[in-house]
TIBA-172263 format. One record per residue (C-alpha): residue number from 1; residue in one letter; x negated, y negated, z negated. Coordinates in nm, 3 decimals, decimal comma. Each point is the difference from the previous one (the first is absolute). Layout:
! TIBA-172263
<resi:NUM resn:A x:X y:Y z:Z> $
...
***
This chain:
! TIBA-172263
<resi:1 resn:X x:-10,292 y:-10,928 z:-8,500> $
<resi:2 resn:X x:0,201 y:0,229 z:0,251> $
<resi:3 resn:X x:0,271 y:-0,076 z:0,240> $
<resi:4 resn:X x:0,336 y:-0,023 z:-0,151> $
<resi:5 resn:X x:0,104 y:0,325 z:0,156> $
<resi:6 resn:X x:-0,303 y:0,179 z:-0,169> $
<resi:7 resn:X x:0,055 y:-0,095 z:-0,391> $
<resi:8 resn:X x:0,100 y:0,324 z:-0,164> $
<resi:9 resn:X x:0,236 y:-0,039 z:-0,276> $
<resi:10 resn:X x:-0,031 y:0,123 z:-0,327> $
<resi:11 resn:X x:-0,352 y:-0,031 z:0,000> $
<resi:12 resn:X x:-0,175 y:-0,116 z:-0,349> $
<resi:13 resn:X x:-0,341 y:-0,155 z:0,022> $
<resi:14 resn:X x:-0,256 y:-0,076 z:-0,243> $
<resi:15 resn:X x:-0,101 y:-0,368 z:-0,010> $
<resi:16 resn:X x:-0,205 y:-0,004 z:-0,273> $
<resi:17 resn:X x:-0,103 y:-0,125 z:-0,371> $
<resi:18 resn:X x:-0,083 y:-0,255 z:-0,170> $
<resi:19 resn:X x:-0,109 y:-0,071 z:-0,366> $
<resi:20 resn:X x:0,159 y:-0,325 z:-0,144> $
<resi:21 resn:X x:-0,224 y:-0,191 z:-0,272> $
<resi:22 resn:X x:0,103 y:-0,261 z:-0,210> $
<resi:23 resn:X x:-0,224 y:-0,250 z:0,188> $
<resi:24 resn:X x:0,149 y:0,072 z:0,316> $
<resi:25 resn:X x:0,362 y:-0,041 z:-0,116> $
<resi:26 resn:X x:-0,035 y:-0,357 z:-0,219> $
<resi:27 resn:X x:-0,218 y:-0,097 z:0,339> $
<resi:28 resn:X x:0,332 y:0,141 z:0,268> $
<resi:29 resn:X x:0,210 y:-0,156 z:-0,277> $
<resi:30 resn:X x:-0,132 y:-0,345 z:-0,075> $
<resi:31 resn:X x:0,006 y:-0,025 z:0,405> $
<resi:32 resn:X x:0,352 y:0,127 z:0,084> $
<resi:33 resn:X x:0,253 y:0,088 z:-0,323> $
<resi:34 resn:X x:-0,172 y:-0,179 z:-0,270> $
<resi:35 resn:X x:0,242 y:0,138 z:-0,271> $
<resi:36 resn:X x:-0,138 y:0,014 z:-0,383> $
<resi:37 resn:X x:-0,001 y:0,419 z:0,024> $
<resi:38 resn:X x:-0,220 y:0,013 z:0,312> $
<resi:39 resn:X x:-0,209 y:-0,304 z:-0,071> $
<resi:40 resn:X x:-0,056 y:-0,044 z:-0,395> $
<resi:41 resn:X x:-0,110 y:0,343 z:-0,242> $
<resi:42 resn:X x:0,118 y:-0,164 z:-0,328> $
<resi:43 resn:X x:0,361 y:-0,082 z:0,160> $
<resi:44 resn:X x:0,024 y:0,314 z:0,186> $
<resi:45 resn:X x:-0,048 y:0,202 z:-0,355> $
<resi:46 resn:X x:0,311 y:-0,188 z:-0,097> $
<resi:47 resn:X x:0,227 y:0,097 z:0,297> $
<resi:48 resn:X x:0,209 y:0,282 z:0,100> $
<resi:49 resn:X x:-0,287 y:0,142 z:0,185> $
<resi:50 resn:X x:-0,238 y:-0,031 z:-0,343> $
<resi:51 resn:X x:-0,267 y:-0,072 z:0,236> $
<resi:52 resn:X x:-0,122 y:-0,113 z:0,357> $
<resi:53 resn:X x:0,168 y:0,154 z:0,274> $
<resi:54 resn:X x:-0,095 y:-0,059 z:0,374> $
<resi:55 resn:X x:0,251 y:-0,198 z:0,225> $
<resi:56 resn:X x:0,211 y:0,227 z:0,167> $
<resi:57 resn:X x:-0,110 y:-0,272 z:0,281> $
<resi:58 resn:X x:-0,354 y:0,115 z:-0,065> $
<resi:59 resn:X x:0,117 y:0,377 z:0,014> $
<resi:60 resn:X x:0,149 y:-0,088 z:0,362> $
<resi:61 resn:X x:-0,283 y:-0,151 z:0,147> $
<resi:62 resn:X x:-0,234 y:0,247 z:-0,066> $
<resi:63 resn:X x:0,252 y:0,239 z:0,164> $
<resi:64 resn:X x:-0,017 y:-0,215 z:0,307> $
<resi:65 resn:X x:-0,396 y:-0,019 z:-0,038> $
<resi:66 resn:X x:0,004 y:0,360 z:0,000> $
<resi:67 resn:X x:0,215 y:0,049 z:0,298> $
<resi:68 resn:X x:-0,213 y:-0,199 z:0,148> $
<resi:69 resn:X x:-0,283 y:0,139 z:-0,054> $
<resi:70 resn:X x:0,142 y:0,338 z:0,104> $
<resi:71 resn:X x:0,050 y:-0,130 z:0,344> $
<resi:72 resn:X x:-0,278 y:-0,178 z:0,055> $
<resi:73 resn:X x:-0,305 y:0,170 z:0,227> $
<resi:74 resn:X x:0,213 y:0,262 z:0,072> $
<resi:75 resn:X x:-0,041 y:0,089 z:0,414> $
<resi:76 resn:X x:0,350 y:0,083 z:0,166> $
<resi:77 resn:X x:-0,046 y:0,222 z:0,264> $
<resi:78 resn:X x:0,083 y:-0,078 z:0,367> $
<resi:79 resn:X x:0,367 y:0,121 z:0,144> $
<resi:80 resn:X x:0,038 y:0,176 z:0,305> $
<resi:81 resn:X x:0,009 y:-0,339 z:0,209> $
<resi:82 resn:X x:-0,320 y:-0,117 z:-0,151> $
<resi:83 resn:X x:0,204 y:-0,254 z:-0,248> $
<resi:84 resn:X x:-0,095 y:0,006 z:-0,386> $
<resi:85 resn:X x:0,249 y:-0,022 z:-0,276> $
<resi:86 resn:X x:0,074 y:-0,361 z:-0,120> $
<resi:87 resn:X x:-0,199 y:-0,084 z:-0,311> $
<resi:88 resn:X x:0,308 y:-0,043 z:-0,230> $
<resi:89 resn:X x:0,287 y:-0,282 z:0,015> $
<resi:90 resn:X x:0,135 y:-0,225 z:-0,248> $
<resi:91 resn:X x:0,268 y:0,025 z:-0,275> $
<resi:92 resn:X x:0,325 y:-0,121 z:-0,017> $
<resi:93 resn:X x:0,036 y:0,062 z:-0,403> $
<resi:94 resn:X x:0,055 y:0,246 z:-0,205> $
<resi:95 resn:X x:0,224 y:0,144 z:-0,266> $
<resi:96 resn:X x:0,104 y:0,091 z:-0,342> $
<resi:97 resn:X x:-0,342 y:-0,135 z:-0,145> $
<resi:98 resn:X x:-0,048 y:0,143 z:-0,339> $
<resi:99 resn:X x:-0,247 y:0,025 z:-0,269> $
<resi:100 resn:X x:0,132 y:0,284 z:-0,265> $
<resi:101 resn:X x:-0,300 y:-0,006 z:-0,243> $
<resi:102 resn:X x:-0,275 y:-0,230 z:-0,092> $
<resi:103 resn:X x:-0,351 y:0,033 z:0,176> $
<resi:104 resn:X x:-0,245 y:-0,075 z:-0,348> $
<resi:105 resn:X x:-0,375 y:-0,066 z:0,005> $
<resi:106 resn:X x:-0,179 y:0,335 z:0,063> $
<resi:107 resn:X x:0,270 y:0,210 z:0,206> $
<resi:108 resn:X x:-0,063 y:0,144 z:0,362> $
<resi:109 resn:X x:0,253 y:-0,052 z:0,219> $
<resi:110 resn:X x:0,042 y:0,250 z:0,312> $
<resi:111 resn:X x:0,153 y:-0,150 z:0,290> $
<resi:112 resn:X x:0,256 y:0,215 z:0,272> $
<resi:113 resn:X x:0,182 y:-0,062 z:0,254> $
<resi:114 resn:X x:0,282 y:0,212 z:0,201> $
<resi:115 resn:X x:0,174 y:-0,029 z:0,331> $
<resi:116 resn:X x:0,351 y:0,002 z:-0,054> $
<resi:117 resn:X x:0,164 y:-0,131 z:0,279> $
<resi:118 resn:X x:-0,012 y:-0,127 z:0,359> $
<resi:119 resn:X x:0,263 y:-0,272 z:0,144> $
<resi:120 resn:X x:0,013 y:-0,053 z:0,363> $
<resi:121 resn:X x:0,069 y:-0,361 z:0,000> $
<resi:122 resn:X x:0,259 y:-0,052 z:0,314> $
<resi:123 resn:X x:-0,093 y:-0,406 z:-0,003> $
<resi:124 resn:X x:-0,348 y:0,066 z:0,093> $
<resi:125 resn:X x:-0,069 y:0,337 z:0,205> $
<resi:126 resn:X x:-0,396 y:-0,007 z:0,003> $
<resi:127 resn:X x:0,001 y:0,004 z:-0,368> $
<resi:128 resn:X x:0,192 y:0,215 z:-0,282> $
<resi:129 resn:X x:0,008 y:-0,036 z:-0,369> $
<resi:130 resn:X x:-0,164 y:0,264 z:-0,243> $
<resi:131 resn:X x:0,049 y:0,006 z:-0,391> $
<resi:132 resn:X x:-0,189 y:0,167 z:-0,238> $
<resi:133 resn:X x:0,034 y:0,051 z:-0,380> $
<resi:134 resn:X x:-0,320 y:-0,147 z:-0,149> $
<resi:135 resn:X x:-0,108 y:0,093 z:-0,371> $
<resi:136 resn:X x:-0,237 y:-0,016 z:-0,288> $
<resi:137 resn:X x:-0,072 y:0,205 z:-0,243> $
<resi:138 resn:X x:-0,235 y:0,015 z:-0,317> $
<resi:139 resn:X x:-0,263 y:0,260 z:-0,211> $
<resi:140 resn:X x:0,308 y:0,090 z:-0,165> $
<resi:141 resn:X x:0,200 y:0,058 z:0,295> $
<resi:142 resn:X x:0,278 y:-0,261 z:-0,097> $
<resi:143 resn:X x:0,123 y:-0,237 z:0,335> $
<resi:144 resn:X x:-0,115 y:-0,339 z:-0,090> $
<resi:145 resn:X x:0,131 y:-0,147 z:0,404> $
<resi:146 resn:X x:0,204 y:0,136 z:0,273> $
<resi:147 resn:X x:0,187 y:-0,171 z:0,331> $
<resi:148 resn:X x:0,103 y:0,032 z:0,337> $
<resi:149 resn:X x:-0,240 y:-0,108 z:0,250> $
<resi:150 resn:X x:0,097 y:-0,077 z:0,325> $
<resi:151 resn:X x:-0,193 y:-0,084 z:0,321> $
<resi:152 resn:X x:0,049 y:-0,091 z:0,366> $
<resi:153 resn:X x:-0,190 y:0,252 z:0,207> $
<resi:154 resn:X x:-0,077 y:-0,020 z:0,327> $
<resi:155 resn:X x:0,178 y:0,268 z:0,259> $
<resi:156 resn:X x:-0,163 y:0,192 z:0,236> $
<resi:157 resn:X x:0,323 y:0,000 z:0,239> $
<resi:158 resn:X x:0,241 y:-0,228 z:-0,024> $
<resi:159 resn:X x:0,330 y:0,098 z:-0,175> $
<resi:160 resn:X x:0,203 y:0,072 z:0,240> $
<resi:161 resn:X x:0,382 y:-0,140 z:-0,019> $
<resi:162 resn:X x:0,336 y:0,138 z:0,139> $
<resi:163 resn:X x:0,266 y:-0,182 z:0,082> $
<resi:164 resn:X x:0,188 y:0,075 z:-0,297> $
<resi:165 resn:X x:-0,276 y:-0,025 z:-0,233> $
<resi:166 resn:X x:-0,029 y:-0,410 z:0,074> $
***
């Protein structure tokens, strides 16, 4: 992960994809959102989805295993003072969680996410805020998630304040 100052914005990356089976989503469903259309075929059939669907739960974490993943083993390089990037910080939320169309048994879903936005956070100088829109997509090319991310992010300098700014 880069310094705060160093996060371009408007930047899309490719996290990945990831084939959902019908095993995997009764098994993520029976766990954490045990509802008859995740969890039970026969049931499901009779819904408004006519069939299992993923959690939109499950669809979430394996954004967050992919993002993971995408930032795991990956060197940062040395600044000019000899001090490396902080390895990422934690979140404080997000927002506008949504889950337009159904993930079924079978479909692909491609994973993105985009810099969108960087707050400097006046409270807390060595740290500032970025958001990014995160979304999923299917074969088809329908969204099935998208959100705002947002994560604290270690500064390189601290933000510096005037008098009028505090």
């Amino acid at each position: 992960m880069p310094w705060f100052e160093d996060i371009p914005l408007g930047v899309t990356s490719e996290l990945g994809a990831y084939t959902f089976t019908q095993d995997a989503i009764i098994a993520f469903a029976r766990k954490y959102d045990p509802q008859p259309f995740h969890i039970d075929p026969v049931a499901a059939v009779a819904s408004h989805f006519g069939g299992i669907v993923a959690s939109g739960w499950h669809t979430s974490a394996v954004w967050m295993k992919l993002m993971v993943r995408s930032r795991t083993g990956v060197a940062e390089t040395p600044d000019a003072d000899g001090r490396v990037p902080p390895a990422g910080g934690p979140s404080p939320g997000f927002l506008d969680m949504r889950w337009p169309a159904p993930v079924r048994a079978g479909d692909t879903i491609r994973y993105t996410t985009t810099t969108l936005e960087k707050v400097d956070l006046k409270s807390r100088p060595t740290i500032g805020l970025i958001r990014s829109r995160n979304e999923a997509y299917n074969q088809h090319g329908e969204t099935v998630m998208h959100f705002i991310g947002q994560g604290l992010i270690q500064r390189r300098e601290p933000l510096v304040l005037h008098t009028e700014d505090k």
